[in-house]
C-alpha positions as CSV (number, residue, x, y, z in Angstrom):
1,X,8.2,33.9,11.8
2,X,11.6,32.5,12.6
3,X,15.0,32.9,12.2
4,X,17.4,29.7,11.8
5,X,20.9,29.7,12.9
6,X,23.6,27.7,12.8
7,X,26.9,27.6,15.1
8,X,29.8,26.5,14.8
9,X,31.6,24.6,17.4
10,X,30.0,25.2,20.4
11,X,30.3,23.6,24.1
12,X,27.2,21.5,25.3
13,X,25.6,22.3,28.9
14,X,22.7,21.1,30.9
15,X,21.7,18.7,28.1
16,X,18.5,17.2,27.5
17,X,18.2,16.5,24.4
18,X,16.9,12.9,24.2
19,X,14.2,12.9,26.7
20,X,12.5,16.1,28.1
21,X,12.7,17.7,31.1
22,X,10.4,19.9,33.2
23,X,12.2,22.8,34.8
24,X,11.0,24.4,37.6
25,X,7.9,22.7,37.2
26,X,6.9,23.9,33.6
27,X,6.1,21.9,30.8
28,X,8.4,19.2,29.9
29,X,10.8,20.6,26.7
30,X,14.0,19.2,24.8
31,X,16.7,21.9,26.0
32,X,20.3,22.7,25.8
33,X,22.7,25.1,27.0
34,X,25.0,26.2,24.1
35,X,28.1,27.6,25.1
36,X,30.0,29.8,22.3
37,X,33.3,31.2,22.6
38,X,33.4,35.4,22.2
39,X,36.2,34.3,19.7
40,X,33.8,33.0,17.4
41,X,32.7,36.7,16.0
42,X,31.0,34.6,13.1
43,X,28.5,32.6,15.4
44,X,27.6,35.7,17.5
45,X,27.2,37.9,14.6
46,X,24.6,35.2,13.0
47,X,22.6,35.3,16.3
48,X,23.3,38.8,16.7
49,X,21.9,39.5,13.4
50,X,18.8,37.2,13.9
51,X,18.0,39.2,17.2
52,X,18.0,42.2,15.6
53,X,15.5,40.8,12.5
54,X,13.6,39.2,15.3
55,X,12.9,42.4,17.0
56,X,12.0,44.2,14.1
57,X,9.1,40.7,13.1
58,X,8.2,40.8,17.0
59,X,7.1,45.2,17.0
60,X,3.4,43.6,15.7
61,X,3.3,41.2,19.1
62,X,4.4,44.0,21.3
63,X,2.0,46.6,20.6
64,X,3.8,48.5,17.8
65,X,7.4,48.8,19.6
66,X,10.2,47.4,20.5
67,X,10.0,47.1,24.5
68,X,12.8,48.6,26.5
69,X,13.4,45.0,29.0
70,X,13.1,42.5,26.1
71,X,14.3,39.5,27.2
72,X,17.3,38.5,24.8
73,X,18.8,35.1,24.2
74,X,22.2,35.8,24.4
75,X,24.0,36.0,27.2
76,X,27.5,36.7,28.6
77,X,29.0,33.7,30.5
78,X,31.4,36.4,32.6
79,X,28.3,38.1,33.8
80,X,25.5,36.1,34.3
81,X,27.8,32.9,35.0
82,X,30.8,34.0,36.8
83,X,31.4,31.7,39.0
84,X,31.1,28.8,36.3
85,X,34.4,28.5,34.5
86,X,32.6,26.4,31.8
87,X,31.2,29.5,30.6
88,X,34.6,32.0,30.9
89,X,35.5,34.2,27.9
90,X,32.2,32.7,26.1
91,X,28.2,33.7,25.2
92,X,25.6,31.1,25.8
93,X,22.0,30.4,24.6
94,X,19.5,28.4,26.2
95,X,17.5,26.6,23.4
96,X,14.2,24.5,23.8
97,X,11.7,22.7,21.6
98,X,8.5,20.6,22.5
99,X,9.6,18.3,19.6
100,X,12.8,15.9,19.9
101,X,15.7,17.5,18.2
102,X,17.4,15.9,15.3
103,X,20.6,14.6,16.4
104,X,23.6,13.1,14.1
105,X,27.3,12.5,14.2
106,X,29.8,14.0,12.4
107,X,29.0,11.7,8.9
108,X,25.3,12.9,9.6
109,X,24.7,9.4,10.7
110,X,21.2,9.4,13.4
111,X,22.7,9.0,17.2
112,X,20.2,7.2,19.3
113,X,22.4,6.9,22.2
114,X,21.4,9.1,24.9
115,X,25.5,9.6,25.9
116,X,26.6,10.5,23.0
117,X,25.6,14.4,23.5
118,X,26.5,15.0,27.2
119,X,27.4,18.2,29.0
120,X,31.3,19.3,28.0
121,X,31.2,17.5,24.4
122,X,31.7,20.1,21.3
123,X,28.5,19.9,19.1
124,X,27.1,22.1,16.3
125,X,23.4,23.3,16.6
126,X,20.7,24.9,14.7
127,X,18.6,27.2,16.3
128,X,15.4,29.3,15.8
129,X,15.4,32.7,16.9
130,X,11.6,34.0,17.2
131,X,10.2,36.8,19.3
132,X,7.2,36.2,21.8
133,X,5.0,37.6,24.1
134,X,3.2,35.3,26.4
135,X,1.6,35.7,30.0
136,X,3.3,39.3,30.3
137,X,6.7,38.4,28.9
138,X,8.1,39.7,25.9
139,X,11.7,38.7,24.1
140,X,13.6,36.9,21.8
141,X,14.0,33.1,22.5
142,X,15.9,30.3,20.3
143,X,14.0,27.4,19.6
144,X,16.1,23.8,19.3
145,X,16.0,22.7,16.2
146,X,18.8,19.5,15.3
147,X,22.3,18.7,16.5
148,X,25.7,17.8,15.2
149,X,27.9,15.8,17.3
150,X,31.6,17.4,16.9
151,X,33.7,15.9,19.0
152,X,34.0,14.6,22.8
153,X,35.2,17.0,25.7
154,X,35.7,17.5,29.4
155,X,32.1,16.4,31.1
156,X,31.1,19.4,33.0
157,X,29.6,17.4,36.0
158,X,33.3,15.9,36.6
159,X,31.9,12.0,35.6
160,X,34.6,10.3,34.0
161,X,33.8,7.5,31.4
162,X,34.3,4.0,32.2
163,X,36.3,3.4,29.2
164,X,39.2,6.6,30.0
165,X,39.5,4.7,33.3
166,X,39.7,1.1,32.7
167,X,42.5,-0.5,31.4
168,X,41.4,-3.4,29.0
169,X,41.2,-6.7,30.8
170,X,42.1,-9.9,29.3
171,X,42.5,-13.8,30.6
172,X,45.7,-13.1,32.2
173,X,44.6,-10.1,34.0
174,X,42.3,-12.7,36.2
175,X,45.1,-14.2,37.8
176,X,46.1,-10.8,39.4
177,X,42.9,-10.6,41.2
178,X,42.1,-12.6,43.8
179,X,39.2,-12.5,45.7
């Protein structure tokens, strides 16, 4: 059994979300980084909430308890990211899925263009939050469900779009530039 969640506006990171990606070697997944400010007490309590029910659905998998180092999917950007201020004064989640997320815009219209979610642009998300035990691991994970695009944002790996730093050109302009 699983848990769905939904944020609210949340920060994009390490974003594959269009194609999948093998990391470190494993299985190639859909996956995305979500980044969620500790101001947004209604997000966290959600996911908060569907750890705890998670736990309780996951005592079956674990033997009949609740293991003292179950892995947890939220984490605290100040600790285990310190040194990334993307991820200052926030929690984060890694989500994955084996199947292609859904992904729309704001009017809930499909977005096929692989820039259109990028890491640094504000996005809502649904997530699944499930326990597991596999291969001597046991936790809570959040499976990628679909995506809402919210609204652009810094990138996080420092590219800059072509169209913030080109002015517009027109026939005039070709007279400036000579050859």
């Amino acid at each position: 059994m699983s848990i769905r969640v939904k944020t609210g506006k949340v920060r994009a990171s390490f974003v594959h979300v269009f194609e999948p990606a093998a990391i470190n070697g494993g299985e190639p997944k859909y996956s995305i980084s979500l980044i969620i400010p500790k101001s947004d007490t209604v997000t966290i309590g959600k996911i908060r909430e569907a750890i705890e029910q998670a736990k309780q659905e996951g005592v079956p998998k674990w033997g009949g308890k609740i293991p003292p180092n179950l892995k947890l999917p939220l984490r605290d950007g100040d600790v285990d990211r310190p040194d990334d201020a993307a991820y200052a004064n926030s929690y984060f989640i890694n989500a994955t899925s084996l199947e292609k997320p859904g992904i729309v815009d704001r009017k809930r219209i499909p977005l096929t263009d692989p820039l259109s979610i990028y890491s640094g642009c504000y996005i809502r998300a649904s997530v699944t939050i499930y326990p597991f035990n596999a291969n001597g691991n046991r936790g809570i994970a959040a499976g990628l469900a679909n995506i809402q695009f919210w609204e652009d944002g810094e990138p996080l790996n420092g590219r800059i779009r072509a169209e913030d730093e080109f002015d517009s050109l027109d026939a005039e302009d070709d007279e400036d530039f000579l050859y």
